[in-house]
C-alpha positions in Angstrom: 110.7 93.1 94.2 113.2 93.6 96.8 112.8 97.7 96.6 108.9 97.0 97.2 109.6 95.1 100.2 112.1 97.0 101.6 109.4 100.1 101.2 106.8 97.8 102.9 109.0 97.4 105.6 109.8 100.7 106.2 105.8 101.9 106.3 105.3 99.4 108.8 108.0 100.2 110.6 107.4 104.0 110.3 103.2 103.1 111.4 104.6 101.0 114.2 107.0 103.7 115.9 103.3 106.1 115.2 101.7 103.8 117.4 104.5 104.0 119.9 104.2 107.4 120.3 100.4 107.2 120.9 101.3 105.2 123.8 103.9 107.3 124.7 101.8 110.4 125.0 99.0 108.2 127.0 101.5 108.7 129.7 102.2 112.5 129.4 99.3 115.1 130.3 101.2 118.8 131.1 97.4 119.8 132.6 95.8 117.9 135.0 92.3 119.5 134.4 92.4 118.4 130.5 92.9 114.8 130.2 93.3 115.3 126.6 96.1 116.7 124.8 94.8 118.9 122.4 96.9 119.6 119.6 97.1 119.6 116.2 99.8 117.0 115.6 97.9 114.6 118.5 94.8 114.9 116.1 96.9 113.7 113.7 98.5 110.9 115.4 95.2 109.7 116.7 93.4 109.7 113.6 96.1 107.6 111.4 96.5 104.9 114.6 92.8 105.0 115.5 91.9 102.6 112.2 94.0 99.6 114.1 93.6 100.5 117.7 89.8 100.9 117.5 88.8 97.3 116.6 91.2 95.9 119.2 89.5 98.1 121.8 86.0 97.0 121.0 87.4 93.1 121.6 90.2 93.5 124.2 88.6 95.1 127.5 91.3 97.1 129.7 93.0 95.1 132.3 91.6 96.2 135.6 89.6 98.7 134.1 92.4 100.9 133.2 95.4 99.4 131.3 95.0 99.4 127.6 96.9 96.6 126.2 95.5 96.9 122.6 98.7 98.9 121.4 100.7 95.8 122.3 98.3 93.5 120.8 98.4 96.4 117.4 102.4 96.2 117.6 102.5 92.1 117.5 100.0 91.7 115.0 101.3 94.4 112.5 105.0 92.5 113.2 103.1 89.6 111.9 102.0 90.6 108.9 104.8 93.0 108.2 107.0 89.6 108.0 104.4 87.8 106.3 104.0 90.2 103.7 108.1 90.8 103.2 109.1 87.5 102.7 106.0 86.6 100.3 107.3 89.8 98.5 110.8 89.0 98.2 109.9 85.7 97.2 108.3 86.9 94.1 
């Protein structure tokens, strides 16, 4: 059972440094006049990170209408149950 959990780990890992990169590219627009960044591989990210994120944004408003702290909330809460589920799993 240690192989599974060590696979678990790195998939959680692997989504949480996904959702890092969302975040990242929050802060990097190359065009002003697009607030978007519309590419293929943004797509991408933003429909495998939007599953968590979603949900958090319909409870957590923005903190003076414009900081989105749901990718921090995403990050602590996947931690959590990434532990939770490894140790149940290598205690099998």
């Amino acid at each position: 059972m240690a192989t599974v959990a060590t696979i678990v780990s790195f998939l959680f890992q692997v989504y949480e440094f996904l959702l890092l990169i969302r975040v990242l590219l929050t802060w990097i627009n190359s065009d002003p006049y697009r607030p978007v960044i519309d590419h293929p591989a943004v797509r991408f990210l933003e429909r495998i990170t939007d599953p968590v994120l979603a949900p958090l944004r319909r409870l957590i408003p923005p903190i003076g209408g414009v900081v989105d702290i749901s990718p921090v909330v995403a990050l602590i809460i996947l931690e959590i149950v990434r532990r939770i589920l490894v140790s149940v799993l290598v205690g099998l």
